[in-house]
Z-matrix of the N, CA and C atoms (Angstrom, degrees):
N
C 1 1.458
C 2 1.525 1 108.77
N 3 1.334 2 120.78 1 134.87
C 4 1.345 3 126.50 2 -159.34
C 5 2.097 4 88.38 3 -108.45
N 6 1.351 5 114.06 4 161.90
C 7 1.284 6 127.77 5 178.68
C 8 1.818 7 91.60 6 -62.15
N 9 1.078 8 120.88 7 -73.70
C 10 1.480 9 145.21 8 -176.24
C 11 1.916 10 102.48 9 -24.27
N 12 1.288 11 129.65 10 -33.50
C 13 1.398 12 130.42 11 -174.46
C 14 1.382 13 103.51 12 -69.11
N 15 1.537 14 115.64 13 149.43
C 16 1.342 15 109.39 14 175.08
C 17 1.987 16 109.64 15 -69.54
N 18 1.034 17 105.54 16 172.40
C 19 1.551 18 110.70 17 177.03
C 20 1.615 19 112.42 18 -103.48
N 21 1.250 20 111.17 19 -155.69
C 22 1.769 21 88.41 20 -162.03
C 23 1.563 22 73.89 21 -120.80
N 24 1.327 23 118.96 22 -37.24
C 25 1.417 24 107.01 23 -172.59
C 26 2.229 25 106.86 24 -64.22
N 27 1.228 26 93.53 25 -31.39
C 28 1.620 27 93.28 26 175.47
C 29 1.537 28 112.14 27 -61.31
N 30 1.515 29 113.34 28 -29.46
C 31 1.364 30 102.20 29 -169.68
C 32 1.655 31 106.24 30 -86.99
N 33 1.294 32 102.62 31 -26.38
C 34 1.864 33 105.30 32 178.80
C 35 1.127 34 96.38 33 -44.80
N 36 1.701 35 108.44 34 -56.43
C 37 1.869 36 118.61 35 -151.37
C 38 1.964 37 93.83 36 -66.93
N 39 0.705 38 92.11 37 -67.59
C 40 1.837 39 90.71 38 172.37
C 41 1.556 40 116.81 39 -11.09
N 42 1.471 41 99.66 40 -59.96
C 43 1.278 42 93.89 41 -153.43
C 44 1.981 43 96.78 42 -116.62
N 45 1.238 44 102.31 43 30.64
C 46 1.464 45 114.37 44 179.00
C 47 1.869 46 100.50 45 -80.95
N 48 1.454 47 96.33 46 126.26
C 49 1.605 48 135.86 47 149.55
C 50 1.285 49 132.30 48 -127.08
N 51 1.309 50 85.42 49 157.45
C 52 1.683 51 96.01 50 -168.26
C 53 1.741 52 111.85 51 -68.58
N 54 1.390 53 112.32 52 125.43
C 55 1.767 54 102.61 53 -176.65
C 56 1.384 55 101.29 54 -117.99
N 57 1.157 56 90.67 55 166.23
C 58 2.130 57 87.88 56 177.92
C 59 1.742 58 113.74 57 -147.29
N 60 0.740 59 115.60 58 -166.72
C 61 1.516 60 114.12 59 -176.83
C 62 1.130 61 123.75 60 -164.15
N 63 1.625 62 144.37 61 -174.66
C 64 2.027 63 113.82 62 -161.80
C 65 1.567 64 87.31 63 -90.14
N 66 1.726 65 100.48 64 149.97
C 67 1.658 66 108.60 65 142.94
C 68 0.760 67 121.26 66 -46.11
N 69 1.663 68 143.91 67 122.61
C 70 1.317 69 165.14 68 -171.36
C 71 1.558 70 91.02 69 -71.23
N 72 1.417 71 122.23 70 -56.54
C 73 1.129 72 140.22 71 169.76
C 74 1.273 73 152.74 72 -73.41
N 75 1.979 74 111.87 73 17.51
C 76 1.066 75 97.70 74 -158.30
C 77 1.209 76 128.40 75 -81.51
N 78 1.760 77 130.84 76 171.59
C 79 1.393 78 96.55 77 -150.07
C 80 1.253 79 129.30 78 127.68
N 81 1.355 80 109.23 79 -66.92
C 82 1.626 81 139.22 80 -178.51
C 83 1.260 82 95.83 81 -102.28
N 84 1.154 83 125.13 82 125.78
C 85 1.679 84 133.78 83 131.07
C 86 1.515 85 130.58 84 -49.01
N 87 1.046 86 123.36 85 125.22
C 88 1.393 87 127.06 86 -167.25
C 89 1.740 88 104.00 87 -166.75
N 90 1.306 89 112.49 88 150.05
C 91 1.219 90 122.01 89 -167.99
C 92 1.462 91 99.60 90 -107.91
N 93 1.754 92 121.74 91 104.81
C 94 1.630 93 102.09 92 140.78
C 95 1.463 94 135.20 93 -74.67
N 96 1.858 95 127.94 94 137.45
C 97 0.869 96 117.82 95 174.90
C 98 1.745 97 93.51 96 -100.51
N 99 1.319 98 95.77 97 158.48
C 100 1.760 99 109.56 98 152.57
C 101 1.682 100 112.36 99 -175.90
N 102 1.851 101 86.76 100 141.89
C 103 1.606 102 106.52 101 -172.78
C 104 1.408 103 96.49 102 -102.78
N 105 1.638 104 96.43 103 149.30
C 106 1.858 105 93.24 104 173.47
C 107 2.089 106 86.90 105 -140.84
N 108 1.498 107 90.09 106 92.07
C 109 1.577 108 97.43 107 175.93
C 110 1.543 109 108.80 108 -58.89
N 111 0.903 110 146.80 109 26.14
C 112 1.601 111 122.74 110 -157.02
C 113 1.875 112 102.61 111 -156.77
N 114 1.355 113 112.40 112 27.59
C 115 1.536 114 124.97 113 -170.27
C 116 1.495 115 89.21 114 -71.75
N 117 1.045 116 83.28 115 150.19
C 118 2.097 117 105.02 116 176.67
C 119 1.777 118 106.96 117 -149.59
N 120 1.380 119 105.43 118 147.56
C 121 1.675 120 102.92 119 159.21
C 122 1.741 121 93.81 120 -166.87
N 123 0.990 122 118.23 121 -160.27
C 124 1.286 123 141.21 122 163.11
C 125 1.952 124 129.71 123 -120.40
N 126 1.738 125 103.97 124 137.60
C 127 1.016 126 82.63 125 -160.59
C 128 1.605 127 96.15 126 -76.31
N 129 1.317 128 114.77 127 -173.83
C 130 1.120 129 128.44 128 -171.98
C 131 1.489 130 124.93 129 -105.14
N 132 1.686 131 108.15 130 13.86
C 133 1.487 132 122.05 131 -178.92
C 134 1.571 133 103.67 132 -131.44
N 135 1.318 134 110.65 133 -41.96
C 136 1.564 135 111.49 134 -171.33
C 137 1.708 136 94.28 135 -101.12
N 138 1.086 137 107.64 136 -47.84
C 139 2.056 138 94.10 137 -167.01
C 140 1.391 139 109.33 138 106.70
N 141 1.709 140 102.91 139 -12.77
C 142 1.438 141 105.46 140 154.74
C 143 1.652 142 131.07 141 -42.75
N 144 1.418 143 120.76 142 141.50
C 145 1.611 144 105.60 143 162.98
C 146 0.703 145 102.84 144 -79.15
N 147 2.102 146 113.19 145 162.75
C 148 1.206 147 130.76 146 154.97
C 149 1.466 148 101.14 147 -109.94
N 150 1.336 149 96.81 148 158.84
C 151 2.011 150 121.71 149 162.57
C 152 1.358 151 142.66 150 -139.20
N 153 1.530 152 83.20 151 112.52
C 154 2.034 153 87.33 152 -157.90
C 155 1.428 154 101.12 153 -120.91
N 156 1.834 155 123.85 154 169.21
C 157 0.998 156 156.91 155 -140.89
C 158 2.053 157 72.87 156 -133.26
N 159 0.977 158 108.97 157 144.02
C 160 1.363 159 124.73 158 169.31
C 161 1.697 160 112.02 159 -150.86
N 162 1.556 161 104.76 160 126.33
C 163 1.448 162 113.60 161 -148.58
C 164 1.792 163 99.90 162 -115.72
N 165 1.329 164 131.87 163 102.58
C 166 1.149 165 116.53 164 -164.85
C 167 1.625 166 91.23 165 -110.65
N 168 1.575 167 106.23 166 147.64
C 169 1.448 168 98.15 167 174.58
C 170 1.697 169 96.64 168 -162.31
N 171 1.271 170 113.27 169 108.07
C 172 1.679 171 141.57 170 -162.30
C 173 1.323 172 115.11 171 -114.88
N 174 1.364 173 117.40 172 127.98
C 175 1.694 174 134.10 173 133.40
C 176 0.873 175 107.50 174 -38.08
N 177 1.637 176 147.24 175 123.32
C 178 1.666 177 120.80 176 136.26
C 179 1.678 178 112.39 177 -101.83
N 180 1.707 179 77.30 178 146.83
C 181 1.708 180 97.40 179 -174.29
C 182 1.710 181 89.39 180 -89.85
N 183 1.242 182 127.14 181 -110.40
C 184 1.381 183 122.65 182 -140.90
C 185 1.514 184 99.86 183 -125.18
N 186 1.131 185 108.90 184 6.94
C 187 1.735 186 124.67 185 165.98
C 188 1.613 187 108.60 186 -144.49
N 189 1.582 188 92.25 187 147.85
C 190 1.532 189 114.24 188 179.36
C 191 1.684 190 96.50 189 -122.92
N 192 1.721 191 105.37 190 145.02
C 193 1.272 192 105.88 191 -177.25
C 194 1.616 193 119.47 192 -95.38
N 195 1.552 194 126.69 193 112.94
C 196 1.132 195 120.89 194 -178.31
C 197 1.540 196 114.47 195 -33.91
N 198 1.551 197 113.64 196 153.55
C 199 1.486 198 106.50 197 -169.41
C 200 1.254 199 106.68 198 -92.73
N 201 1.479 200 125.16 199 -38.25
C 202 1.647 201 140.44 200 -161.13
C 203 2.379 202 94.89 201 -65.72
N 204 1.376 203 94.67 202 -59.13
C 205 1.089 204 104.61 203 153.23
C 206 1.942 205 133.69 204 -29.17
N 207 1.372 206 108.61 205 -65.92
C 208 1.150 207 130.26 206 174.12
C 209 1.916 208 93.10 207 -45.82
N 210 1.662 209 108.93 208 -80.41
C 211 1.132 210 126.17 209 176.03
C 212 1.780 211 119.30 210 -22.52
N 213 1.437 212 105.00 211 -57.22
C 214 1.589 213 94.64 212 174.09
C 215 1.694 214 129.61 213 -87.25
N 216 1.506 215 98.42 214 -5.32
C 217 1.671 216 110.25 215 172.72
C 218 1.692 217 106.14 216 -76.84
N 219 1.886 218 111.91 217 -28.77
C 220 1.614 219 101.16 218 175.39
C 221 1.640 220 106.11 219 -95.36
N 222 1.395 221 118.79 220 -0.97
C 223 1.519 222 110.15 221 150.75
C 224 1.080 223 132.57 222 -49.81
N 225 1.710 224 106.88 223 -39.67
C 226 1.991 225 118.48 224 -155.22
C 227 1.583 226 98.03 225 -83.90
N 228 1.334 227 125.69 226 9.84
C 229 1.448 228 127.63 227 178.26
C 230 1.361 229 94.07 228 -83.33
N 231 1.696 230 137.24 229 -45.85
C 232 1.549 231 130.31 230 -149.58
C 233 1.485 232 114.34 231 -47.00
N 234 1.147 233 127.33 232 -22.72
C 235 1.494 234 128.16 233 -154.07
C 236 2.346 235 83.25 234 -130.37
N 237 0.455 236 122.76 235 8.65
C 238 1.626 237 110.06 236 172.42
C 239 1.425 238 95.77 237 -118.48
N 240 1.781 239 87.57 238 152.45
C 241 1.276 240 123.99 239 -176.86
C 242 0.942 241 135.12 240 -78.62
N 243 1.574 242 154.91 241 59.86
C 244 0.859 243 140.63 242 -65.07
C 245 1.693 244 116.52 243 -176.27
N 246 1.454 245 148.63 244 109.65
C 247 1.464 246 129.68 245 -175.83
C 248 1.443 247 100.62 246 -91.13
N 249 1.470 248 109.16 247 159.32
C 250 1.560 249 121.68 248 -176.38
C 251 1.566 250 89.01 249 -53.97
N 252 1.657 251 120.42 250 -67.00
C 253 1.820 252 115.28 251 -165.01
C 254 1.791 253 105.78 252 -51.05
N 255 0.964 254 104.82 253 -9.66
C 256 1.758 255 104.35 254 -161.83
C 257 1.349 256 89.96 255 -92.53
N 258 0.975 257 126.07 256 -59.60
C 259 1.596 258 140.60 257 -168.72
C 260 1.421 259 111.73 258 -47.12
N 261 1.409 260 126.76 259 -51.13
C 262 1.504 261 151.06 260 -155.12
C 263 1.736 262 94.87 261 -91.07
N 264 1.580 263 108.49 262 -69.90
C 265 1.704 264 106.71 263 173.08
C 266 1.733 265 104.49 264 -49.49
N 267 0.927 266 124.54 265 -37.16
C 268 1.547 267 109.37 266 -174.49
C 269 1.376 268 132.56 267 -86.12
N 270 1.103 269 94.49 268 -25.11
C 271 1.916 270 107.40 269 159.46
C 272 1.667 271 97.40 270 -65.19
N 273 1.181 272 119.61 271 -45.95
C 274 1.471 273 114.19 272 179.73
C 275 1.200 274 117.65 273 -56.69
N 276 1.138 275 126.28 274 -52.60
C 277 1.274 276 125.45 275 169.75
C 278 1.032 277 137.41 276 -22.03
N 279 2.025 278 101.20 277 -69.46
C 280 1.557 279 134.24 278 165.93
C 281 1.249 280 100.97 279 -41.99
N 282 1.094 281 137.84 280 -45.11
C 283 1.456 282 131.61 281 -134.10
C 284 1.852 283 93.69 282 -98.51
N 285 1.292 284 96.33 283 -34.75
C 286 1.765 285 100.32 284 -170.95
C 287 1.461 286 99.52 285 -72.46
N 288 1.862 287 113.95 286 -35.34
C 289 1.582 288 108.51 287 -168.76
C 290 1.530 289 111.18 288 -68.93
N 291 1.630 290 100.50 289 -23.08
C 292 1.822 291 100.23 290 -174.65
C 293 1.480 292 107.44 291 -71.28
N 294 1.526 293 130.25 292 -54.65
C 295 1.057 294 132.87 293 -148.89
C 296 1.820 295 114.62 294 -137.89
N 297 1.574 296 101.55 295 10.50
C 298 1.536 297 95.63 296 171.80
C 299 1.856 298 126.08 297 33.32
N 300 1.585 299 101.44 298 53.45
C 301 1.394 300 95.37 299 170.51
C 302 1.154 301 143.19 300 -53.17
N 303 1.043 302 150.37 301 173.88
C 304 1.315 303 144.60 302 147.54
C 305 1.862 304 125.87 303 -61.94
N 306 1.166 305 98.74 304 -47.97
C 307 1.451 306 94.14 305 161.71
C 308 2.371 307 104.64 306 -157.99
N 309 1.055 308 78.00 307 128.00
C 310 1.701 309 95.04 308 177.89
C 311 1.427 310 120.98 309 -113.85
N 312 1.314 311 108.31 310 116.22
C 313 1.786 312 110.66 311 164.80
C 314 1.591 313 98.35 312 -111.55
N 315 1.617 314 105.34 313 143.98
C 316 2.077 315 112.11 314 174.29
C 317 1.490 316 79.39 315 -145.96
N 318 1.597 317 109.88 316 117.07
C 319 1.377 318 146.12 317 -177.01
C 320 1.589 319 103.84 318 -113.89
N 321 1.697 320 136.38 319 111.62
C 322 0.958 321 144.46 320 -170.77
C 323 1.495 322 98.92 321 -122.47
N 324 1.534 323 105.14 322 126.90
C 325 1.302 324 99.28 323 -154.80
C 326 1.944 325 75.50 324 -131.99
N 327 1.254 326 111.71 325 116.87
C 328 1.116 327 133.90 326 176.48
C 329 1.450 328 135.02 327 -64.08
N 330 1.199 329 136.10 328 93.52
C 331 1.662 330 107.77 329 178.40
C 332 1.358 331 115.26 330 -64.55
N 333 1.948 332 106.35 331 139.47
C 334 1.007 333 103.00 332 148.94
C 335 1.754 334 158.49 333 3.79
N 336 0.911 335 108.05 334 85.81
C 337 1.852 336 93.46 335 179.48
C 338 1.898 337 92.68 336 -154.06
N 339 1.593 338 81.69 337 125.55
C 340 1.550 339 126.25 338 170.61
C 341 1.424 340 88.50 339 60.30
N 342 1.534 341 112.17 340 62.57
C 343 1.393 342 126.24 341 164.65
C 344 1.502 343 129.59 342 48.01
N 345 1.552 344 93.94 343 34.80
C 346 1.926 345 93.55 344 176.55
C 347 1.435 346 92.57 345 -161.86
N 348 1.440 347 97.17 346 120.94
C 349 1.668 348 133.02 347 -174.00
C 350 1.201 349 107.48 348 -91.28
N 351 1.305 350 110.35 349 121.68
C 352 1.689 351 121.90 350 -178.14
C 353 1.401 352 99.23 351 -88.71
N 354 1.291 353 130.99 352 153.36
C 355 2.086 354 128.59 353 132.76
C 356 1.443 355 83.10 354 -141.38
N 357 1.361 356 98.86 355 136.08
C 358 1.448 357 128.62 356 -175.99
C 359 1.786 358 92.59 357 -121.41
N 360 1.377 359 110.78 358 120.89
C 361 2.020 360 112.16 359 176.00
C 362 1.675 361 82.27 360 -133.07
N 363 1.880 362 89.70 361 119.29
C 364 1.537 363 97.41 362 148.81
C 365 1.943 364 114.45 363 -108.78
N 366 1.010 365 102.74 364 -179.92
C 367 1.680 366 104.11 365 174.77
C 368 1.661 367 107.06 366 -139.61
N 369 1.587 368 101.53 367 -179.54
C 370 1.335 369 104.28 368 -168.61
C 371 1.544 370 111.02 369 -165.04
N 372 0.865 371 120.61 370 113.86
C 373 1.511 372 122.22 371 -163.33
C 374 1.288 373 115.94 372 -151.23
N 375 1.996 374 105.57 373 135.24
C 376 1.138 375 102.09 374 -156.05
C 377 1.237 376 109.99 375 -108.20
């Protein structure tokens, strides 16, 4: 195996979407939370990385979003170009097209760089 071959985890992340499966619960209101400490992209002027904390916290209507899933769709950001507002609305998006919640907040909470801290919170409500 040469460095140069893709990897298997590169090809998951590649071709990672969001999947979901029925609410166990539907019906009931209940809040999922989930943190994904380890967000990456690039900005979209310098080529600099960014590194964010991404804060998901969902209604589910009649689908729940697999997590392993979830996990490699906020991988396929590391190498795209990307603004913090762009980044945050578009995970939102994805997330509403997979599984149509009832109500969605995705809070991207930015590290620091050259001393000015972004958190970008969109919402989504149905």
């Amino acid at each position: 195996m040469t460095s140069q071959e893709v990897k298997y985890g590169e090809r998951e992340i590649a071709s990672g979407k969001l999947i979901t499966f029925p609410n166990p619960r539907v019906g009931r209101r209940y809040d999922i939370n989930i943190t994904l400490p380890e967000f990456t992209c690039k900005c979209p002027f310098s080529g600099y990385p960014d590194f964010a904390t991404i804060h998901i916290t969902y209604v589910p209507d009649e689908k729940v979003v697999e997590l392993k899933a979830l996990k490699l769709y906020i991988n396929s950001y590391r190498d795209r170009y990307i603004s913090h507002e762009e980044s945050a609305n578009q995970i939102l998006d994805d997330f509403v097209a997979a599984c149509d919640p009832l109500q969605l907040t995705v809070k991207a909470d930015f590290t620091p760089r050259g001393n000015v801290h972004t958190v970008i919170e969109v919402r989504h409500q149905k």
